[in-house]
SELO-666366 format. One record per residue (C-alpha): x negated, y negated, z; residue in one letter; residue number from 1. Coordinates in nm, 2 decimals, padded with zeros to 4 digits. Last residue first. Layout:
BEGIN
<node><u>X</u><v>Y</v><w>Z</w><r>a</r><k>NUM</k></node>
...
END
This chain:
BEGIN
<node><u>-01.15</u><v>00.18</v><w>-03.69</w><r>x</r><k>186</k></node>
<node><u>-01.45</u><v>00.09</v><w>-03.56</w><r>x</r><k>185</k></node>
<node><u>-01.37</u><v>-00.27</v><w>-03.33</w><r>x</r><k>184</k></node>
<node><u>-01.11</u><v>-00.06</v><w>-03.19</w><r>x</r><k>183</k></node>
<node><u>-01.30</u><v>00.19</v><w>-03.03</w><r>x</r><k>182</k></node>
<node><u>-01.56</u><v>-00.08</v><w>-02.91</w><r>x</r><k>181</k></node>
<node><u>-01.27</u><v>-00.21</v><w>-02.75</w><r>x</r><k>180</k></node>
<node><u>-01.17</u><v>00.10</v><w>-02.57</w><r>x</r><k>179</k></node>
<node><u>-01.56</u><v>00.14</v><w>-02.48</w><r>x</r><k>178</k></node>
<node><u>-01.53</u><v>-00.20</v><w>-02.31</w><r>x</r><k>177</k></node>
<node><u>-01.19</u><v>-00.10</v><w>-02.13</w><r>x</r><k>176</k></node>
<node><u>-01.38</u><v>00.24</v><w>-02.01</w><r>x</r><k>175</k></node>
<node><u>-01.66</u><v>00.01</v><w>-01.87</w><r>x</r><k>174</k></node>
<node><u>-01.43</u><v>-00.23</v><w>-01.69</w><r>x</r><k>173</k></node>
<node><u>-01.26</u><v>00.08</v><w>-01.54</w><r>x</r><k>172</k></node>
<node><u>-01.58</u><v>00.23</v><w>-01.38</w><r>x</r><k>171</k></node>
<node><u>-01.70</u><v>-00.11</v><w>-01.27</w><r>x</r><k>170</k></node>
<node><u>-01.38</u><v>-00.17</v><w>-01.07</w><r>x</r><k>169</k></node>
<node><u>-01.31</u><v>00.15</v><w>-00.94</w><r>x</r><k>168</k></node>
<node><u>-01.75</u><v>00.12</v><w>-00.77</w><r>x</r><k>167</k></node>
<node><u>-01.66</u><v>-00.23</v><w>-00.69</w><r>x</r><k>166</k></node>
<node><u>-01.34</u><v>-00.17</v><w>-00.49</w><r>x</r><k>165</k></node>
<node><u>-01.51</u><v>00.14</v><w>-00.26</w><r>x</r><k>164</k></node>
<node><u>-01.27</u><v>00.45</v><w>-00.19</w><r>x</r><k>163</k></node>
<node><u>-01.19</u><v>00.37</v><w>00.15</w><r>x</r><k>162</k></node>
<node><u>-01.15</u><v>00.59</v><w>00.44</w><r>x</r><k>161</k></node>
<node><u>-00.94</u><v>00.58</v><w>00.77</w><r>x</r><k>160</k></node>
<node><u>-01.17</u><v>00.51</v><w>01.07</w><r>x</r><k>159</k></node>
<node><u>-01.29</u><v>00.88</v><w>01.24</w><r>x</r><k>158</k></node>
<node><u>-01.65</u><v>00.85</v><w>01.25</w><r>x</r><k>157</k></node>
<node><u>-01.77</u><v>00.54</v><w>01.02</w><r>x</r><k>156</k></node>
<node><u>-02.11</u><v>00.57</v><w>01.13</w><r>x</r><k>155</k></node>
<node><u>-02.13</u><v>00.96</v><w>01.05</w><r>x</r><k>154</k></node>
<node><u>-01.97</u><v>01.23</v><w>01.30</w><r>x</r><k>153</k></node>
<node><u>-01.67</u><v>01.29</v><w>01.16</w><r>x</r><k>152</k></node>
<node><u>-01.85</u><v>01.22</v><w>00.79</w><r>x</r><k>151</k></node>
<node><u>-01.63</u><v>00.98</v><w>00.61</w><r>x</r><k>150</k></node>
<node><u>-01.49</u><v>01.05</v><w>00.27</w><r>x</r><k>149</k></node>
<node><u>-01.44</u><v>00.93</v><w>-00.06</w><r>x</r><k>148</k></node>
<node><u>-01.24</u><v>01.02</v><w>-00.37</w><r>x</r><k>147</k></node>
<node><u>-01.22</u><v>00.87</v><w>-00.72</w><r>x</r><k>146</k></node>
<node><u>-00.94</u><v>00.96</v><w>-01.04</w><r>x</r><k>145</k></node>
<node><u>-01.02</u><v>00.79</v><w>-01.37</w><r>x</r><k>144</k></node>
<node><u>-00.74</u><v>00.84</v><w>-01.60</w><r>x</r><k>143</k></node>
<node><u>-00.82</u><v>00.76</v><w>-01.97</w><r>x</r><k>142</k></node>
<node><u>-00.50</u><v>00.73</v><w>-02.20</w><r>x</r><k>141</k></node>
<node><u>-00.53</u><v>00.35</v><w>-02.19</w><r>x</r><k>140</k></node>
<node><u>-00.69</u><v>00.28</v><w>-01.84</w><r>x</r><k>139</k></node>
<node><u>-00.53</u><v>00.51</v><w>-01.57</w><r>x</r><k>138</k></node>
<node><u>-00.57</u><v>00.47</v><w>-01.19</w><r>x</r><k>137</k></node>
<node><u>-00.62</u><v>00.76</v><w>-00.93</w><r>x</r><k>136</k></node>
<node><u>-00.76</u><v>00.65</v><w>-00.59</w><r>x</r><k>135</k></node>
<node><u>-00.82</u><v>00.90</v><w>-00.28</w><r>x</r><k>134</k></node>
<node><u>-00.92</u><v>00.84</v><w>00.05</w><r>x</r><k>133</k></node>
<node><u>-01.03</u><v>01.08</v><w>00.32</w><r>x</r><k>132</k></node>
<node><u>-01.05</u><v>01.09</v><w>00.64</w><r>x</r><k>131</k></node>
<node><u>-01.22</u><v>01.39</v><w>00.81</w><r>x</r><k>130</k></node>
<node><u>-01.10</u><v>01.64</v><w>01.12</w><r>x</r><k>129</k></node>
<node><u>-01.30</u><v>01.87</v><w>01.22</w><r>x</r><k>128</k></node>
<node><u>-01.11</u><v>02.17</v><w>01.43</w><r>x</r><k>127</k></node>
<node><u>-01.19</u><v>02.26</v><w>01.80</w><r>x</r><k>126</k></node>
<node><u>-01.44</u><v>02.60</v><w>01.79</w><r>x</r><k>125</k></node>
<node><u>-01.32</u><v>02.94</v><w>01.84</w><r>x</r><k>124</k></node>
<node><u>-01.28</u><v>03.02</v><w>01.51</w><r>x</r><k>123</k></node>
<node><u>-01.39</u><v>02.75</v><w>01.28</w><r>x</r><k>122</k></node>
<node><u>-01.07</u><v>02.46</v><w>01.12</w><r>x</r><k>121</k></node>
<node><u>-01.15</u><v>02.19</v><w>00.85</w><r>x</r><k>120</k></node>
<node><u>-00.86</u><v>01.92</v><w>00.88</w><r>x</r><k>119</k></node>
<node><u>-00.87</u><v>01.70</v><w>00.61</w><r>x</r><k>118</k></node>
<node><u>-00.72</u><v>01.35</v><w>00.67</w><r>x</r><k>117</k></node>
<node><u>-00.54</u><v>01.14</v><w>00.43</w><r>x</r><k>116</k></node>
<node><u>-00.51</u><v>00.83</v><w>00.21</w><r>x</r><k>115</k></node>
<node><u>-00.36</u><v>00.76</v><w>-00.06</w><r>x</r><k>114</k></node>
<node><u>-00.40</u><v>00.50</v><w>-00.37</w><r>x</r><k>113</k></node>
<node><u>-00.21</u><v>00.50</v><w>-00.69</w><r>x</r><k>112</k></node>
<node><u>-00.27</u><v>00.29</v><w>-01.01</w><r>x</r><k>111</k></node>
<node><u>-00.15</u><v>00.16</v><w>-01.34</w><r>x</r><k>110</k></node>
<node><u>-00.27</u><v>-00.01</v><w>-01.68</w><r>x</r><k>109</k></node>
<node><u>-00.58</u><v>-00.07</v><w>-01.50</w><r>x</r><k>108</k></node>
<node><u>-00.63</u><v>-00.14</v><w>-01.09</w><r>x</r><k>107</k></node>
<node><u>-00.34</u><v>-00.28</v><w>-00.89</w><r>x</r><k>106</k></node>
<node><u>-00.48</u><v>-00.15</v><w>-00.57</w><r>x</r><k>105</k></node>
<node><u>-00.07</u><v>-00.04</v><w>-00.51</w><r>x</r><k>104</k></node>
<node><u>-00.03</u><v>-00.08</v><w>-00.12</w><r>x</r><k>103</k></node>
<node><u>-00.13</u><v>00.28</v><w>-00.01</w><r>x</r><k>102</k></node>
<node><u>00.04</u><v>00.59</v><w>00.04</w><r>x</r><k>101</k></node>
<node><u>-00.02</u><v>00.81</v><w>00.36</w><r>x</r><k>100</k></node>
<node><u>-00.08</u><v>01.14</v><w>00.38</w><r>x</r><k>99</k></node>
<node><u>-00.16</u><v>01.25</v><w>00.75</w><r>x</r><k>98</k></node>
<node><u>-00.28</u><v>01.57</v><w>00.74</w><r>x</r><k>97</k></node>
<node><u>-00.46</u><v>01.81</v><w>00.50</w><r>x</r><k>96</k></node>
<node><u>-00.53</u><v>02.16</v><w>00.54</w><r>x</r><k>95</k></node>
<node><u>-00.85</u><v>02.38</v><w>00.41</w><r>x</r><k>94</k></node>
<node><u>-00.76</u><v>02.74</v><w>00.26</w><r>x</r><k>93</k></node>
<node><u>-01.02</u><v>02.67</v><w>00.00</w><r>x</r><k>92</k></node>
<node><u>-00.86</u><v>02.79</v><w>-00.30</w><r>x</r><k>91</k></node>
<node><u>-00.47</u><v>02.71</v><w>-00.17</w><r>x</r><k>90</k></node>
<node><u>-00.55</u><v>02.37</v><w>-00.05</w><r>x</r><k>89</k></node>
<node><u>-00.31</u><v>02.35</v><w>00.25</w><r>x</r><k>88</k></node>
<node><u>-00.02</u><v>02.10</v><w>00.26</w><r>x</r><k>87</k></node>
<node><u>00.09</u><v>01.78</v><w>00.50</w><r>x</r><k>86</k></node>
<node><u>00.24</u><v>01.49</v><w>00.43</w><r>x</r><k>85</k></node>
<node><u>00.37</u><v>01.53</v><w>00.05</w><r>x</r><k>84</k></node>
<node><u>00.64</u><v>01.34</v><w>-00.08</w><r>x</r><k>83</k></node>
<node><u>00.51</u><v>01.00</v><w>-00.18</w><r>x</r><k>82</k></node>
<node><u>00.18</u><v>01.15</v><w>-00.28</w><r>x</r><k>81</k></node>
<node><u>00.33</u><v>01.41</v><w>-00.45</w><r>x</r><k>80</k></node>
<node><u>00.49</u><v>01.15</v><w>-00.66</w><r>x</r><k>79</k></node>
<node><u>00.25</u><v>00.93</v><w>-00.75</w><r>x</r><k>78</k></node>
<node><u>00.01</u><v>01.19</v><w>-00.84</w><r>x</r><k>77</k></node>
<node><u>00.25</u><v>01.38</v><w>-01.11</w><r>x</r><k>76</k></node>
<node><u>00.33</u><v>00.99</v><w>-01.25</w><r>x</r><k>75</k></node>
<node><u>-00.06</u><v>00.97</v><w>-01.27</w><r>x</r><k>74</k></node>
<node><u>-00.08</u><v>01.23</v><w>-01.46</w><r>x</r><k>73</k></node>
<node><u>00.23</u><v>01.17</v><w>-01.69</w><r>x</r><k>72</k></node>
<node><u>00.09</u><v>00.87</v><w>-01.73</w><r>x</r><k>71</k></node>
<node><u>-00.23</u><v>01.02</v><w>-01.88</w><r>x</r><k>70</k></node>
<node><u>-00.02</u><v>01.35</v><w>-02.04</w><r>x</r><k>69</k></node>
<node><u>00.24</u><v>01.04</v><w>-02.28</w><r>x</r><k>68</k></node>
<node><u>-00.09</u><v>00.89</v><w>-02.43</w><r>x</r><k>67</k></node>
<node><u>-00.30</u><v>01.19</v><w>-02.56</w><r>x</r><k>66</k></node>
<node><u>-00.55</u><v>01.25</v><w>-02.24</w><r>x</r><k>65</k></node>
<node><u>-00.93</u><v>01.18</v><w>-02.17</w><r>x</r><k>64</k></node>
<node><u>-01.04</u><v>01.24</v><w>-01.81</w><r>x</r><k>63</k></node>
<node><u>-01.27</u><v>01.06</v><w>-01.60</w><r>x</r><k>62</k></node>
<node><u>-01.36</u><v>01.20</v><w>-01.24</w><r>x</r><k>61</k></node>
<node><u>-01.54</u><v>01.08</v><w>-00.99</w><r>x</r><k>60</k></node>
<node><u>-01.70</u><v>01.11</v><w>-00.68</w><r>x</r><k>59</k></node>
<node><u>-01.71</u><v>00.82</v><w>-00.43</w><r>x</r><k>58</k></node>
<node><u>-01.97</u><v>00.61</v><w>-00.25</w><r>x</r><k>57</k></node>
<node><u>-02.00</u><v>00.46</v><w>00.13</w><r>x</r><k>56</k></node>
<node><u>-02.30</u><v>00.64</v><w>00.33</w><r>x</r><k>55</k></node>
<node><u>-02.51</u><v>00.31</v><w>00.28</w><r>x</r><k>54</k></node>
<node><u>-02.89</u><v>00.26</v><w>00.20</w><r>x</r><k>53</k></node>
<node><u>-02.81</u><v>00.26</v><w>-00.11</w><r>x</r><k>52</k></node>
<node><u>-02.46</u><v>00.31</v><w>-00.22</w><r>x</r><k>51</k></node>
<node><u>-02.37</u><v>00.63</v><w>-00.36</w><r>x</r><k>50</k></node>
<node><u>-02.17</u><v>00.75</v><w>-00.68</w><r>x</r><k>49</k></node>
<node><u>-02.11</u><v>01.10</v><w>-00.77</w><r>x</r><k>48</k></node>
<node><u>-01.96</u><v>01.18</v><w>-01.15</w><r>x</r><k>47</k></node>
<node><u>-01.75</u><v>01.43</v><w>-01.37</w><r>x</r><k>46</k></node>
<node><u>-01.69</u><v>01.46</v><w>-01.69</w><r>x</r><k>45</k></node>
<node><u>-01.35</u><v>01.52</v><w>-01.86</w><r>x</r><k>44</k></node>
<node><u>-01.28</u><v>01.56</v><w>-02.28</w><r>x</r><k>43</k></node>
<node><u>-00.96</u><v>01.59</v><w>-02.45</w><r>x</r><k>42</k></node>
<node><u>-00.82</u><v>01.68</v><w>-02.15</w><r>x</r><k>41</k></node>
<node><u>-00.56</u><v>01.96</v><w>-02.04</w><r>x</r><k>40</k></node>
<node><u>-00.28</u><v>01.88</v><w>-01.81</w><r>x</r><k>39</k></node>
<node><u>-00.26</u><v>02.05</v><w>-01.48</w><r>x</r><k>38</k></node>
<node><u>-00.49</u><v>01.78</v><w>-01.27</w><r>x</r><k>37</k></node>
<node><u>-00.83</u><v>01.61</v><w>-01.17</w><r>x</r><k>36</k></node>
<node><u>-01.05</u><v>01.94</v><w>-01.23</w><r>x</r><k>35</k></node>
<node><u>-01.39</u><v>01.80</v><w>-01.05</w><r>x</r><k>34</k></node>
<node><u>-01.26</u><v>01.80</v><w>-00.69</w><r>x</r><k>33</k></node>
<node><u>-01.02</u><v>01.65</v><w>-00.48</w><r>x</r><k>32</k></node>
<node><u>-00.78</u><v>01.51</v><w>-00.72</w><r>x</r><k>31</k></node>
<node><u>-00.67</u><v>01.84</v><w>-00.82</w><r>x</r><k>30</k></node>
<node><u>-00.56</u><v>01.88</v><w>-00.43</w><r>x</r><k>29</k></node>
<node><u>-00.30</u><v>01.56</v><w>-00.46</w><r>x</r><k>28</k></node>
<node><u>-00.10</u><v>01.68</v><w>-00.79</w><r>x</r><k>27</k></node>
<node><u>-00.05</u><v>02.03</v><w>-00.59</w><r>x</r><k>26</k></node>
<node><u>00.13</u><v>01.84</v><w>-00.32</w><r>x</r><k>25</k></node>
<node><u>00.48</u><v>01.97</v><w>-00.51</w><r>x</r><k>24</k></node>
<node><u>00.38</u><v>02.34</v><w>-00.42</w><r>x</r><k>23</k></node>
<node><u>00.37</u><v>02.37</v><w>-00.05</w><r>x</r><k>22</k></node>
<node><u>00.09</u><v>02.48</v><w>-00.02</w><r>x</r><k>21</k></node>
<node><u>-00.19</u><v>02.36</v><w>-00.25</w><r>x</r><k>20</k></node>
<node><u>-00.24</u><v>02.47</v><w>-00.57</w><r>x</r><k>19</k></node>
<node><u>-00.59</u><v>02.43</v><w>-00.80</w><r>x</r><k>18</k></node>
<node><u>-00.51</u><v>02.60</v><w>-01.16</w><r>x</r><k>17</k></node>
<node><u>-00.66</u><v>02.33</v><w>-01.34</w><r>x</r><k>16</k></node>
<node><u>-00.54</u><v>02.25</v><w>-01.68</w><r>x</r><k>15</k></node>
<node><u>-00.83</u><v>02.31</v><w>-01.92</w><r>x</r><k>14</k></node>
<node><u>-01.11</u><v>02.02</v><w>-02.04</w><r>x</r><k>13</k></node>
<node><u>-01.38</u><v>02.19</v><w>-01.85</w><r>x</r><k>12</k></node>
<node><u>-01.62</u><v>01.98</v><w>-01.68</w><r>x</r><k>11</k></node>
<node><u>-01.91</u><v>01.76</v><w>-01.78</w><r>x</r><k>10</k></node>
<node><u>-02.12</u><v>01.64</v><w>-01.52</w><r>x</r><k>9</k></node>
<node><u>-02.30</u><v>01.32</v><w>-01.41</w><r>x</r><k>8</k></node>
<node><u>-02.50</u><v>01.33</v><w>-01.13</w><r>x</r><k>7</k></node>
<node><u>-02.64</u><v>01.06</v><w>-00.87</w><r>x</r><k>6</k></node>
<node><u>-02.59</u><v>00.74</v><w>-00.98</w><r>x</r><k>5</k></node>
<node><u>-02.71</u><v>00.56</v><w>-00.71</w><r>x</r><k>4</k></node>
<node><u>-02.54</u><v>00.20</v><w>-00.67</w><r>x</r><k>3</k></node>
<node><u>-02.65</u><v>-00.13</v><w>-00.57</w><r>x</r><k>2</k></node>
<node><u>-02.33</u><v>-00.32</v><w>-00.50</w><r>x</r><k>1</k></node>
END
């Protein structure tokens, strides 16, 4: 894949105070945006991916943790992914639909993939609903967390979402090269 890198961004390392309605799904909203969860990072940046010429891509988010807050990240995903069907983000007052966990991708130490549907509601107007998809996988005590859409009325219309392989895969290979690196120093 020929990617774009379009941004990268460095984001507060502070819990984030996203919520989503109910409660337990809160795990699944802090994926969808540039805070990735309630446990502070060491460090956190931010990152949009597109494929030229293509409307695939993702946005990420790598986060540093101690040891025990990266799997207790994921476990927090895991979780509300497995509970959650439906919930409103809180912030934005958009729902989501249709939560559905997906066959383990098997990327890093650990991984969890979902998908869902967001349902974006006008007055007056029939409400847009767009698939989403939404990866989290930890490396060490990194946890990269991805998330793609399709536009309603793009190419892909209304098929389910995919957060593309290669895009994960390149990510993690690179935080596994800077672990050895790491090592290689101390």
């Amino acid at each position: 894949m020929n990617e774009v890198d379009l941004n990268r961004v460095v984001v507060g390392v502070g819990a984030s105070r996203r919520t989503a309605d109910p409660a337990t799904c809160g795990p699944i909203v802090q994926t969808l945006g540039q805070s990735s969860s309630s446990y502070a990072a060491t460090a956190r940046v931010a990152r949009l991916f597109l494929s030229k010429g293509d409307e695939s891509g993702a946005d990420m988010t790598l986060a540093s943790h101690n040891a025990e807050d990266a799997r207790r990240v994921v476990h927090a995903f895991r979780t509300a992914a497995e509970r959650c069907t439906a919930f409103t983000d809180v912030e934005e007052s958009w729902g989501y639909e249709a939560v559905e966990v997906q066959p383990d991708p098997g990327y890093g130490d650990e991984s969890v993939s979902l998908r869902l549907t967001q349902v974006v509601s006008f007055p007056d107007e029939a409400p847009v609903k767009v698939p989403f998809a939404v990866v989290v996988a930890r490396k060490g005590t990194t946890v990269a967390m991805f998330y793609t859409f399709n536009r309603p009325r793009g190419p892909q219309g209304k098929s389910p979402a995919s957060v593309p392989d290669d895009i994960v895969r390149a990510q993690l290979d690179k935080i596994g090269e800077l672990e050895v690196s790491a090592a290689l120093l101390q």
